[in-house]
Structures are given as structure tokens and as C-alpha cells.
C-alpha positions in Angstrom: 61.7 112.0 110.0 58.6 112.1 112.5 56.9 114.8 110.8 53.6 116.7 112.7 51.0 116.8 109.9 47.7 116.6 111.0 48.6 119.4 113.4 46.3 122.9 112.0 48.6 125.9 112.8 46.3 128.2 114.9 46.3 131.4 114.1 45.7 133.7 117.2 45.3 137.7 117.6 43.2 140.4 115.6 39.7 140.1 113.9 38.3 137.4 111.7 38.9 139.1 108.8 43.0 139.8 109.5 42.7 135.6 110.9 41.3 134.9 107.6 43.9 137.1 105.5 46.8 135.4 107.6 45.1 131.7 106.9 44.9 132.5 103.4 48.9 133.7 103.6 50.1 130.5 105.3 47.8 128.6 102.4 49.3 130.2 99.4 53.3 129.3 100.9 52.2 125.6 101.9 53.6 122.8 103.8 55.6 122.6 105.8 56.1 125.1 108.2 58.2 124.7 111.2 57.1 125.8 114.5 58.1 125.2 118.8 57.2 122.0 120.1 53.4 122.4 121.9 54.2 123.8 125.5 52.5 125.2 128.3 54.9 128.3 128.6 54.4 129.4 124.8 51.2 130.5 123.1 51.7 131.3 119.9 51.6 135.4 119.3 50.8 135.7 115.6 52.1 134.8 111.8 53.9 137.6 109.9 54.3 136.8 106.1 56.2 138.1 103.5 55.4 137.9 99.8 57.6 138.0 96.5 55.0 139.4 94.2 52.3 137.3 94.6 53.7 134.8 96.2 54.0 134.2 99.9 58.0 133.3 100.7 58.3 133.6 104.3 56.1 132.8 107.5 57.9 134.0 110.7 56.3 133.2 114.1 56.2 135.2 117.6 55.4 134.1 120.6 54.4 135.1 124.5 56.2 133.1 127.1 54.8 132.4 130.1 56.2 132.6 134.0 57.1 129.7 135.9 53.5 128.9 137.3 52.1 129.0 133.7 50.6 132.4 133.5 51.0 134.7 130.8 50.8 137.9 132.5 48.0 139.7 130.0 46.7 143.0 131.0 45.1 145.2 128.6 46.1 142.9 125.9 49.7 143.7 126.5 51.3 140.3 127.7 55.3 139.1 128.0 57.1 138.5 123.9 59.6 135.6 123.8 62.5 136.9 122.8 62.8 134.4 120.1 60.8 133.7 116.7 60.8 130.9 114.2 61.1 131.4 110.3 60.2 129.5 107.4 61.3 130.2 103.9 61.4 129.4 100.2 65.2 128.8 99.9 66.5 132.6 98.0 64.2 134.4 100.0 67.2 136.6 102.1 69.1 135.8 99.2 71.9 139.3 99.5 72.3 138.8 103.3 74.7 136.2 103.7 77.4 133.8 101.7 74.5 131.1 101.6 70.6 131.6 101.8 70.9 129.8 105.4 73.4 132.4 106.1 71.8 135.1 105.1 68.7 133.9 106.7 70.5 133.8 109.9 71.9 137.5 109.7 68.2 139.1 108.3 66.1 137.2 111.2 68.8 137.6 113.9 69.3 141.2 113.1 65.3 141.6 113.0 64.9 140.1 116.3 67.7 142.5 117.7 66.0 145.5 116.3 62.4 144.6 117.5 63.4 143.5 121.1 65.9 146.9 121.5 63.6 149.7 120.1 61.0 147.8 123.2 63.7 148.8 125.7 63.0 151.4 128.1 64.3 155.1 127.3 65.1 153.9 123.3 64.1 156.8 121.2 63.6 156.0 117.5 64.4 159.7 116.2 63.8 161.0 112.5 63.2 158.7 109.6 67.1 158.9 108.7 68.6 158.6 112.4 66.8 155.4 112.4 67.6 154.1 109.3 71.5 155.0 110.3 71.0 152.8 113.7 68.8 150.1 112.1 72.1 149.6 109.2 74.2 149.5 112.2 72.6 146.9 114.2 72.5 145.0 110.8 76.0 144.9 110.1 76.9 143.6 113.6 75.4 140.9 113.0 76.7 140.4 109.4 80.2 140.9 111.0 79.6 137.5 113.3 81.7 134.9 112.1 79.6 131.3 111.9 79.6 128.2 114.3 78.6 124.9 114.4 75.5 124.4 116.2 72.5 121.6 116.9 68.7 122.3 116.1 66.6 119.5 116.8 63.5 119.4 114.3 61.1 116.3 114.1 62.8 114.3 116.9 66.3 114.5 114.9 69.3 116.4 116.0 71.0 117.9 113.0 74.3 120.1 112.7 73.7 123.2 111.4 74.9 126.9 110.8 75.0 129.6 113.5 75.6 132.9 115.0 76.0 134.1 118.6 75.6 137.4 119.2 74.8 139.7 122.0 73.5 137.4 124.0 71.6 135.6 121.1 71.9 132.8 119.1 70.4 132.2 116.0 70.7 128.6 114.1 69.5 128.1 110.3 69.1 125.0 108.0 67.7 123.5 104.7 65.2 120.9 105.2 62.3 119.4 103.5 62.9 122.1 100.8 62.2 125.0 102.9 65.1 127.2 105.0 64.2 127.2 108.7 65.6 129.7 111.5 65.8 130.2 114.8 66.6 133.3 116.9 66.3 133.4 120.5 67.7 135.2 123.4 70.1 132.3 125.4 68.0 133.6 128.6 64.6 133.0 127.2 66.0 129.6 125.5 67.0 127.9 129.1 63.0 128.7 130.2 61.0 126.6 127.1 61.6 123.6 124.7 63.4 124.6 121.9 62.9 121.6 119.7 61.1 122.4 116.3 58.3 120.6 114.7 56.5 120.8 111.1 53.3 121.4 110.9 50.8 121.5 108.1 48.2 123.9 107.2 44.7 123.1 107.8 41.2 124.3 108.4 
């Protein structure tokens, strides 16, 4: 496996001290972490983490996408979201989800993706506390109700059969490698305009 170390993950977006916070997040869950190939129509939008405890489990990545001449459209800070993220995880960590922790790490990021990009949408209102727990439990068990294909992900110059769901215009595709869970959601739209290979990268200053 052609592996990326020696690559820093940049962290982009807030102040130094929320940079620092998310470098210290991404140090404490380790290598590797798997990320888009390096492209000039992504630019990467920002690490969310999510801890067990005190321990950092999961490191999701967002993205802004370019347009076909290679600008990213920012105005006011406000610039175009890829319809698509990347997630990392310490295999267990969506353990509940699914029949398999890739399976269940294919329903909680796909069904996450699907409920960030829809509440975006023009005219969506998010009503009370309850109403949008109702719709949010919904959305979720659409995607739990997708029954899984065969797919290809491509990570480190391999291609490799994995699990998959298709769903509303998405497709999502999860694996075990190098001891961590890796998945990809992403809208089939946004997938024909960028490189959808993966890479790992390690963690430096």
C-alpha cells in the first residue's frame, strides 16, 4: 500500500485557538487518517471530531468544491459545501447502527450527510425541538432501510471491494483498513465533478 505520510493535514477555518484545539483532536486519535486525493476543486472545509470519553474516535472531513474554472465562489465567508465528507473511525465507534461497524458507519455518516445538506435547502423549516427530532429519526431510518451493494473505493492507489448504500441520489461506501473504519458519502452529482480516490495521511506539525 502507497501510503501518504509525510503529508501534515491542514487544518483550515476559525481562530488559532479552535486550530489548535482541532490539531490537538486529530493528535490524540492518531495515524492514519484518510482524506481526498490533493485537488484543485477541493479545499478542505474543516475537521469535526468526536470523542468517547477522553478519547478522540472519529475525525470526519468537509469540504468546499470549486466551479469548473477553479474558483471557490467565497463571499462573506460563505463559499459552495461538497456534498460529500470523509470519515475515519476506531472500528466500534457507530457500533448500534448497522449489522457490522462498517455498516453502521455507512448508515450514521450517510444519514448525517442527508440531514446536513436537506435542513440547507431553501424553504426547510426545522420546527420545535420534537418535530425535528421526529424528522431527523425519519431520515435515519431511510437510510437504515437501504439494503447493501458491492461497491469499489480506491484508497492509496488500490482498488478494493467494499460495502455500500445508494440512496437518494447518494452513495456512501465503507471499509476496514489499516485498523481504522473509513467512509465515504457523497452526492453522485458532486462525485462526477472531483477525484474521489482516498489517501492516508498522517498528522504532523
Amino acid at each position: 500500500m502507497t501510503s501518504s505520510r509525510g503529508v501534515s493535514v491542514r487544518i483550515l477555518g476559525g481562530g488559532r485557538a479552535k486550530q489548535s484545539r482541532a490539531q490537538a483532536e486529530l493528535f490524540k486519535f492518531g495515524d492514519p487518517i484518510f482524506d481526498f486525493t490533493d485537488q484543485p476543486r477541493l479545499l478542505n472545509a474543516g475537521w469535526t471530531t468526536y470523542n468517547n470519553e477522553a478519547a478522540t474516535t472519529i475525525v470526519g472531513s468537509s469540504y468546499w468544491i470549486a466551479d469548473e474554472r477553479g474558483d471557490f465562489r467565497f463571499t462573506d465567508d460563505v463559499g459552495h459545501l461538497l456534498r460529500g465528507e470523509v470519515h475515519t473511525e476506531v472500528p466500534g465507534s457507530s457500533s448500534g447502527w448497522g449489522a457490522s461497524d462498517e455498516h453502521s458507519a455507512l448508515v450514521r455518516h450517510l444519514a448525517s450527510l442527508l440531514i446536513n445538506v436537506r435542513m440547507r435547502e431553501p424553504g426547510f423549516v426545522m420546527g420545535s425541538a420534537e418535530e425535528w427530532y421526529q424528522t431527523t429519526e425519519s431520515w435515519t431510518r431511510e437510510v437504515q432501510a437501504q439494503s447493501l451493494s458491492r461497491l469499489e473505493l480506491s484508497i492509496d492507489g488500490r482498488v478494493i471491494p467494499v460495502d455500500g448504500i445508494r440512496y437518494d441520489g447518494y452513495t456512501a461506501s465503507s471499509t476496514r483498513i489499516a485498523g481504522r473504519i473509513v467512509t465515504v458519502a457523497l452526492h453522485d452529482d458532486d462525485a462526477q465533478q472531483i477525484d474521489d480516490r482516498l489517501v492516508s495521511r498522517a498528522i504532523e506539525c
